[in-house]
NUBAKE-802051 format. One record per residue (C-alpha): x, y, z. Coordinates in steps of 0.1 Angstrom, whole numbers, padded with zeros to 4 digits, always signed. Example, Ala and Ser with C-alpha at 12.3 -4.5 7.8 and 13.67 -1.06 7.14 Angstrom:
BEGIN
+0123-0045+0078/+0137-0011+0071/
// end
This chain:
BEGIN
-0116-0051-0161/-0128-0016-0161/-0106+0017-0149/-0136+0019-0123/-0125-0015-0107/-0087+0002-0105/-0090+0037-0097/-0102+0035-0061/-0065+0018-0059/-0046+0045-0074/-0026+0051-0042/-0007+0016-0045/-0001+0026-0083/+0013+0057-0073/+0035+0047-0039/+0044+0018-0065/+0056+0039-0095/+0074+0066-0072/+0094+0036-0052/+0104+0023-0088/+0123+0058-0094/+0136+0056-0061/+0149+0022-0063/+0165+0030-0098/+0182+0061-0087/+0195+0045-0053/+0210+0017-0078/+0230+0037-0101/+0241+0066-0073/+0242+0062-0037/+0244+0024-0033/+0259+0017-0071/+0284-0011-0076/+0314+0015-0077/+0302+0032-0046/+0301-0003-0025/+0338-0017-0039/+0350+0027-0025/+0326+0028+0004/+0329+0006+0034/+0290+0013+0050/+0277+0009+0016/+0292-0027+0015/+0278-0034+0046/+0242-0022+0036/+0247-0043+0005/+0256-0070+0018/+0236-0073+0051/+0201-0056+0028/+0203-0066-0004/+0186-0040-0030/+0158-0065-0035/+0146-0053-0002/+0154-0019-0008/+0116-0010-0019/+0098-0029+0004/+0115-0014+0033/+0108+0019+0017/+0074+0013+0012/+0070-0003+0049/+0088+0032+0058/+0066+0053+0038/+0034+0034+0053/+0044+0049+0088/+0037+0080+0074/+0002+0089+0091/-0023+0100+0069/-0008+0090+0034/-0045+0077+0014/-0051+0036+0007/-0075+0017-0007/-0105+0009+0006/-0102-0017+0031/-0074-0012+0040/-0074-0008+0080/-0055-0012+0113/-0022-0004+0129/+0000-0021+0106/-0024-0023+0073/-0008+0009+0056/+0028-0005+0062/+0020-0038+0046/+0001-0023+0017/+0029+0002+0011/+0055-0027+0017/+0032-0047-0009/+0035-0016-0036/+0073-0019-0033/+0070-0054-0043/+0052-0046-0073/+0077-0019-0081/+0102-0048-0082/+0080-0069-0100/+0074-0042-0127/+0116-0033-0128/+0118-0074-0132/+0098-0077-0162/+0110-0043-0180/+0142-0057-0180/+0134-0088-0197/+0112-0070-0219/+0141-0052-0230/+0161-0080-0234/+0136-0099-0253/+0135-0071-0276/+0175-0068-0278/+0175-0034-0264/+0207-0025-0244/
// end
């Protein structure tokens, strides 16, 4: 795999990477643990959208956006929102196996 096969998808790397920081700052402030146990609407976005779904909806949100660059081939009225939805799987993915790359490696 060469970096020519990857860069013409360097808009999914990079909606991917900025929902990652999103998602991480969203779980330690606005919708932590201790925020949802103090806060009654936080409960009730926690527990009616769990924070799995946080980045997808943020990256079906941020594919609304008109005129925000995909990959080639990427095309029609929903296309963007799925392929921006898709990068905020991957953003989950990636958080996923961080964590149990840490953990393999006993790092707190």
């Amino acid at each position: 795999m060469s970096l020519d096969m990857l860069l013409p998808h360097w808009p999914f790397f990079a909606a991917s990477a900025v929902l990652y920081v999103i998602v991480k700052a969203m779980k330690t402030g606005p919708l932590s643990n201790e925020r949802a146990k103090e806060v009654r609407w936080v409960r009730a976005i926690r527990r009616w959208f769990p924070l799995t779904l946080h980045p997808l909806a943020a990256g079906a949100l941020l594919g609304l956006i008109p005129g925000l660059p995909v990959s080639p081939g990427v095309e029609g009225e929903y296309g963007p929102v799925l392929y921006f939805a898709g990068a905020g799987a991957a953003s989950v993915l990636a958080r996923n196996l961080y964590k149990e790359y840490k953990k393999y490696k006993g790092i707190p």
